[in-house]
C-alpha positions in Angstrom: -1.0 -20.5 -11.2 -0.2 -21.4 -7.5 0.7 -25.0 -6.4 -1.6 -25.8 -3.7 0.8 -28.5 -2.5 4.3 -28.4 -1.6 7.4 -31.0 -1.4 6.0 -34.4 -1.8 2.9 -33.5 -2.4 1.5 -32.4 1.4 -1.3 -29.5 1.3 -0.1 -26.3 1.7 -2.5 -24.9 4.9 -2.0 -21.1 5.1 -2.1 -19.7 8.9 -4.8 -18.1 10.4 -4.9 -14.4 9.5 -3.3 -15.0 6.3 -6.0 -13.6 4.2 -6.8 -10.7 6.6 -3.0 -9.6 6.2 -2.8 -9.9 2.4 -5.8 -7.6 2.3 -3.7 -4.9 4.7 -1.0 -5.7 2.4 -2.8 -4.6 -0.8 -4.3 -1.4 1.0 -1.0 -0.3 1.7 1.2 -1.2 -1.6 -1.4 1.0 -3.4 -0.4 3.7 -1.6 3.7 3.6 -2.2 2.3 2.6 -5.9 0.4 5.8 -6.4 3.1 8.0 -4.5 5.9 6.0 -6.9 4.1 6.5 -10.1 1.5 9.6 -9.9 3.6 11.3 -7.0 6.8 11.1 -9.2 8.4 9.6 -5.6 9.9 6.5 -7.3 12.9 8.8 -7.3 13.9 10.7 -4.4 14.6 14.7 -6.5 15.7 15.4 -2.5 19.0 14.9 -0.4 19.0 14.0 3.3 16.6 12.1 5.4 14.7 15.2 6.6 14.0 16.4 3.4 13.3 12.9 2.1 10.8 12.3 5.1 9.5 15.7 4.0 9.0 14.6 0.2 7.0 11.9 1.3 5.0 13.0 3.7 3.8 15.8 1.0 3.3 12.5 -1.4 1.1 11.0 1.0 -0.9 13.7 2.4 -1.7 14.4 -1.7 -2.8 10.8 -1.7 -5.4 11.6 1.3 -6.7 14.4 -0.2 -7.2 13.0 -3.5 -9.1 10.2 -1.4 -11.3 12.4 0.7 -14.0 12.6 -1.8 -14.2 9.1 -2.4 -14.9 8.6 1.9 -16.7 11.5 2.3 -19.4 10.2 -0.2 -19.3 6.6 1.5 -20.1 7.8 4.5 -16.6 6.3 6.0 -15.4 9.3 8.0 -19.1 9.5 9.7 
């Protein structure tokens, strides 16, 4: 569990926008977690940055079509 206070006992105020950026955060560590795990990416099988860069932009445009249903039904792409 967290602390909510810090050294000597003062309240540990987070800054404003804290929250907003943690949610971000999450959004976009599922994404190098399903490329890592599902994508097999959490080794590179490639040598060189190009063909690295090219790995993982196959990954991640697998991720977005393996999304697409999921927004087209919510009406988020409308």
């Amino acid at each position: 569990m967290r602390s909510e206070t810090g050294w000597g006992g003062v309240k540990i105020i987070p800054p404003p926008g804290y929250e907003a950026s943690q949610r971000c955060r999450k959004r976009i560590e599922e994404i190098f977690g399903w490329v890592k795990t599902v994508a097999g990416f959490s080794k590179t099988k490639f040598r060189g940055l190009r063909r690295v860069a090219q790995g993982l932009d196959l990954a991640v445009a697998a991720y977005n079509l393996v999304r697409l249903p999921k927004l087209l039904s919510g009406g988020l792409l409308s």
